[in-house]
MMTF fields as JSON, N, C-alpha, C and O atoms, coordinates in Angstrom:
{
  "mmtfVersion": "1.0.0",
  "mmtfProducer": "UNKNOWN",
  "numBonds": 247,
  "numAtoms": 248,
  "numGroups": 62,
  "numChains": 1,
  "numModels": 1,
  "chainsPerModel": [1],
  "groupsPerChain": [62],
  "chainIdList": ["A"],
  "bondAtomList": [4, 2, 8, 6, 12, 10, 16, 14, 20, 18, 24, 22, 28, 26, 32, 30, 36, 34, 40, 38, 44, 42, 48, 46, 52, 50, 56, 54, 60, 58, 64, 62, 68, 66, 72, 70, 76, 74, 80, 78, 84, 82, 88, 86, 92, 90, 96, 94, 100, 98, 104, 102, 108, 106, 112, 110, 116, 114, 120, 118, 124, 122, 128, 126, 132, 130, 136, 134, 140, 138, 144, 142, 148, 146, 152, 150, 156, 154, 160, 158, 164, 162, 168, 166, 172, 170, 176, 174, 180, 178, 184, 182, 188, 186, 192, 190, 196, 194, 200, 198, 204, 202, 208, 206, 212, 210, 216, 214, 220, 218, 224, 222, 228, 226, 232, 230, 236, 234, 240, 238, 244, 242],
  "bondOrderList": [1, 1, 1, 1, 1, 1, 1, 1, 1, 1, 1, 1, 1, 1, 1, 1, 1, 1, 1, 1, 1, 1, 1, 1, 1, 1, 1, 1, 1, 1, 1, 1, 1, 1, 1, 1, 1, 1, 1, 1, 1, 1, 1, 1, 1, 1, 1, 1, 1, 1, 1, 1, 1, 1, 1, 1, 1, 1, 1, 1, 1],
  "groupList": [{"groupName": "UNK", "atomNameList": ["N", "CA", "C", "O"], "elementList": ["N", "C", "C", "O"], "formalChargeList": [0, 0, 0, 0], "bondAtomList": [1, 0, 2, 1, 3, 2], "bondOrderList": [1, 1, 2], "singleLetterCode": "X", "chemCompType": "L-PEPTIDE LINKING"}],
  "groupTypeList": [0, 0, 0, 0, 0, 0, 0, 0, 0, 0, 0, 0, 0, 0, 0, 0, 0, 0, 0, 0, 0, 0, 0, 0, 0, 0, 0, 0, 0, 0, 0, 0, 0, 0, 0, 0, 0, 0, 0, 0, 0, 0, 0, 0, 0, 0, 0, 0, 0, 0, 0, 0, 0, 0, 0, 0, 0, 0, 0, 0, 0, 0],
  "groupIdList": [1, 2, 3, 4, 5, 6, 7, 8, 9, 10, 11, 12, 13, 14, 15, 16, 17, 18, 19, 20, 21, 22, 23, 24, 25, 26, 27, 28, 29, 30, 31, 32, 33, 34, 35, 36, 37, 38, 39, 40, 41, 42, 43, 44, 45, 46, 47, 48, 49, 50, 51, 52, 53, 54, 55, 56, 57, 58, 59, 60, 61, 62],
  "secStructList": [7, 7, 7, 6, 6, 1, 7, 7, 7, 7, 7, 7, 7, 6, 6, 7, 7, 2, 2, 2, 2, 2, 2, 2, 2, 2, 2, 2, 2, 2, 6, 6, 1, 6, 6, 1, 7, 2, 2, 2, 2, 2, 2, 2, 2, 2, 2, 2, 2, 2, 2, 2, 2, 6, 6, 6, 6, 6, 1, 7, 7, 7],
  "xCoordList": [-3.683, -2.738, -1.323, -0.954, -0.613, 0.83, 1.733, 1.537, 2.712, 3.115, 4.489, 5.261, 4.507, 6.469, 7.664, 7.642, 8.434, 9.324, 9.687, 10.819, 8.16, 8.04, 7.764, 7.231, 8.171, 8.105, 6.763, 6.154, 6.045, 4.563, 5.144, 6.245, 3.925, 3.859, 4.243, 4.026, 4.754, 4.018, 3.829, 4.818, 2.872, 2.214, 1.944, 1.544, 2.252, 2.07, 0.584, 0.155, -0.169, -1.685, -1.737, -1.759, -1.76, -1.996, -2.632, -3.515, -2.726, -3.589, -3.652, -4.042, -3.29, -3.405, -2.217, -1.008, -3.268, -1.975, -2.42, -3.192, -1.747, -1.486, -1.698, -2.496, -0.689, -1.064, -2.192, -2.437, -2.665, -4.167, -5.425, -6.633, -4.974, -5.85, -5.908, -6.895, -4.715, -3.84, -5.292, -6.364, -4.76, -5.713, -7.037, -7.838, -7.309, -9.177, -9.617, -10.469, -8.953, -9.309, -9.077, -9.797, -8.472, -8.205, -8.932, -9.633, -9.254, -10.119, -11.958, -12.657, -12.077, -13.177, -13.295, -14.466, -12.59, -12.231, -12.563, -13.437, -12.032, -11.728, -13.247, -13.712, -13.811, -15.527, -16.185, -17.411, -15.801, -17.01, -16.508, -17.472, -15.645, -15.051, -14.859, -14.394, -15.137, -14.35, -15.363, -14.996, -16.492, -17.831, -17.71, -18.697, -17.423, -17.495, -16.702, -15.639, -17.04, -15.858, -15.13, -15.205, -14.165, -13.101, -13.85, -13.061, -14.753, -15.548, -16.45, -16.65, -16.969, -17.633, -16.324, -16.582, -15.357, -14.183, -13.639, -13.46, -13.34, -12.94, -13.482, -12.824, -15.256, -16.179, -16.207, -16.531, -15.834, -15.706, -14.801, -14.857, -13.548, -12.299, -12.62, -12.56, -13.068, -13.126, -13.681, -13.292, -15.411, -15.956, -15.082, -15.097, -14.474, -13.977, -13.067, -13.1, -11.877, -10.786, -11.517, -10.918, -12.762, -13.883, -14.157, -14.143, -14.39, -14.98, -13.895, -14.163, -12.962, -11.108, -11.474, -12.267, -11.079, -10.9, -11.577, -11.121, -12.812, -13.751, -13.807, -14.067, -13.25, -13.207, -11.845, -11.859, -10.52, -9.541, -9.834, -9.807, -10.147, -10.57, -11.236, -11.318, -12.261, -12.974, -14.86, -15.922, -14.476, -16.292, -17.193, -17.485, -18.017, -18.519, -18.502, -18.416, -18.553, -17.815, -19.544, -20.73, -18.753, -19.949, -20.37, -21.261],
  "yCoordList": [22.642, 21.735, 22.209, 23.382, 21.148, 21.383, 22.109, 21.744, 23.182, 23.718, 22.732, 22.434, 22.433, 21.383, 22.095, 23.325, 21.646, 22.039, 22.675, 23.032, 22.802, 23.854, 22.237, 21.201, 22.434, 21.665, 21.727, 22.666, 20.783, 20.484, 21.044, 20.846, 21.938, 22.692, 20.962, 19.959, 20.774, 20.094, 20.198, 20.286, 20.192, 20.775, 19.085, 18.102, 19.14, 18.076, 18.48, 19.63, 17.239, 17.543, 16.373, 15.196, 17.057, 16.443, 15.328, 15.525, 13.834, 12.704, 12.17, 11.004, 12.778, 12.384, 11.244, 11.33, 10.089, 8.968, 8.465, 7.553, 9.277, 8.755, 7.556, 7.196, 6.653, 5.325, 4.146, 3.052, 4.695, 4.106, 5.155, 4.932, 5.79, 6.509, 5.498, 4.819, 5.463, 4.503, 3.063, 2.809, 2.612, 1.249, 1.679, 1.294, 2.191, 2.754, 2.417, 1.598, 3.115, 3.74, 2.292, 2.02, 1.684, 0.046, -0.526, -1.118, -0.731, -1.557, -1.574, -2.48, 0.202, 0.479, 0.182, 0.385, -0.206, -0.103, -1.448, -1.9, -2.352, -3.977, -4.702, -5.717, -3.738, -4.146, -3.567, -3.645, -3.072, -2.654, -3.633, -4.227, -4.041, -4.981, -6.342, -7.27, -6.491, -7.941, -8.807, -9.938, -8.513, -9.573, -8.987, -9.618, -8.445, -8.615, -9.201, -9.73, -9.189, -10.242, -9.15, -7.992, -9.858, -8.664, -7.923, -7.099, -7.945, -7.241, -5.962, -4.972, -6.065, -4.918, -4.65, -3.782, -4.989, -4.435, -3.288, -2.195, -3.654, -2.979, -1.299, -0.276, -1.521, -0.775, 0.122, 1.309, -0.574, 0.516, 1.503, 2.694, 0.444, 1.579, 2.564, 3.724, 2.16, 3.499, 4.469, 5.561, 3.987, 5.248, 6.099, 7.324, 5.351, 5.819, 6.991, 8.135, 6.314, 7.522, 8.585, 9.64, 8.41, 9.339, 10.985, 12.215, 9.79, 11.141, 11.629, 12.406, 11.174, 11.839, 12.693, 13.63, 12.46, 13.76, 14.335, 14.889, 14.607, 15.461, 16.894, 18.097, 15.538, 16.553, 17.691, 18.798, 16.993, 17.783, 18.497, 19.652, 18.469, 19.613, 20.525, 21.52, 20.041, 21.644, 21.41, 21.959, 20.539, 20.109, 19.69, 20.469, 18.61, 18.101, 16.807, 16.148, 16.343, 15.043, 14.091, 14.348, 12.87, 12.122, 10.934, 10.123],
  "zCoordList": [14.602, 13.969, 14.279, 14.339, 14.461, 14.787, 13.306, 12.147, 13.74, 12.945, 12.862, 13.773, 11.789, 11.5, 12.071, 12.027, 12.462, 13.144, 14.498, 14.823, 15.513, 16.361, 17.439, 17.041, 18.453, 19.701, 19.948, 19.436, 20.749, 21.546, 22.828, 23.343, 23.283, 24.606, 25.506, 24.826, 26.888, 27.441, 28.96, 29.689, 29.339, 31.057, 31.777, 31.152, 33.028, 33.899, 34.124, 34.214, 34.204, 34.901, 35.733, 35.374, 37.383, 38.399, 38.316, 37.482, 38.851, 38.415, 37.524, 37.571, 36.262, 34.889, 34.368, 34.154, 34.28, 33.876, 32.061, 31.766, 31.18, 29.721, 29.32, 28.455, 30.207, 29.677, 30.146, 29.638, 31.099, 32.04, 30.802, 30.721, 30.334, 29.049, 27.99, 27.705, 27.417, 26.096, 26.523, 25.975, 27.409, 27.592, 27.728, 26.876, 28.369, 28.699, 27.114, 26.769, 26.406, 24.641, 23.971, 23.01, 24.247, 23.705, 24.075, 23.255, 25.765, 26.127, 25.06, 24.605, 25.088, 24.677, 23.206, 22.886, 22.195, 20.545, 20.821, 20.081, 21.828, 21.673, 21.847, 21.327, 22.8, 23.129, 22.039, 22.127, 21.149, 19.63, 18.858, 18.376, 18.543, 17.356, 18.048, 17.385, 19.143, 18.954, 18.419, 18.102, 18.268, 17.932, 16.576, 16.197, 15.698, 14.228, 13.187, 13.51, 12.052, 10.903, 10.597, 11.007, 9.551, 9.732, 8.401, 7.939, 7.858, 6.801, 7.407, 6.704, 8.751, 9.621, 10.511, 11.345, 10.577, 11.196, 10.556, 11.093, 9.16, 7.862, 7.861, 7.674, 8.21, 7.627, 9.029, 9.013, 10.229, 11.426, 11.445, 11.751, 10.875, 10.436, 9.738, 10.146, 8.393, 7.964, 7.973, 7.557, 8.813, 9.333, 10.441, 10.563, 11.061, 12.479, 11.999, 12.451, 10.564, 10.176, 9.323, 9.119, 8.803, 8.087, 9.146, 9.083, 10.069, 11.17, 12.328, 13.245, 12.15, 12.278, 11.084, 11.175, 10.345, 9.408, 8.965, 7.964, 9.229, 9.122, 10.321, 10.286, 11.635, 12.936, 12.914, 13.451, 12.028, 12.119, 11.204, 11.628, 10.012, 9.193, 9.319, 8.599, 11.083, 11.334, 11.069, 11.36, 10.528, 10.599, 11.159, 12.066, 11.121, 12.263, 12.401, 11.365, 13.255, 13.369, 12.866, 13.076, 12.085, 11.209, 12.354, 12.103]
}
C-alpha cells in the first residue's frame, strides 16, 4: 500500500501500452454485464469490490 505523501516509483516497460490495457479491462467488464439487469449488475459490483478488498487486505481473493 502506498504510503501518503511519498511519490509512485515509475519505470518505462518496453511494449507496454497502459491505455490498450485501460480498454482490454473494459472491453472484458462490458462482455460480463452487458446481458444482465441492472439488479445482477448491482450484485456483480459488489462481489467484484468484495474481492478488491479482501485481496488488498492480504487475503484471498473471493
Amino acid at each position: 500500500m502506498r504510503t501518503p505523501g511519498r511519490a509512485l516509483a515509475t519505470e518505462i516497460i518496453p511494449g507496454f501500452d497502459c491505455v490498450d490495457m485501460k480498454r482490454r479491462g473494459a472491453r472484458r467488464v462490458y462482455r460480463r454485464i452487458k446481458n444482465m439487469s441492472v439488479r445482477q449488475e448491482t450484485a456483480y459490483w459488489a462481489r467484484r469490490t468484495a474481492a478488491l478488498r479482501t485481496e488488498r487486505a492480504g487475503g484471498a481473493e473471493v
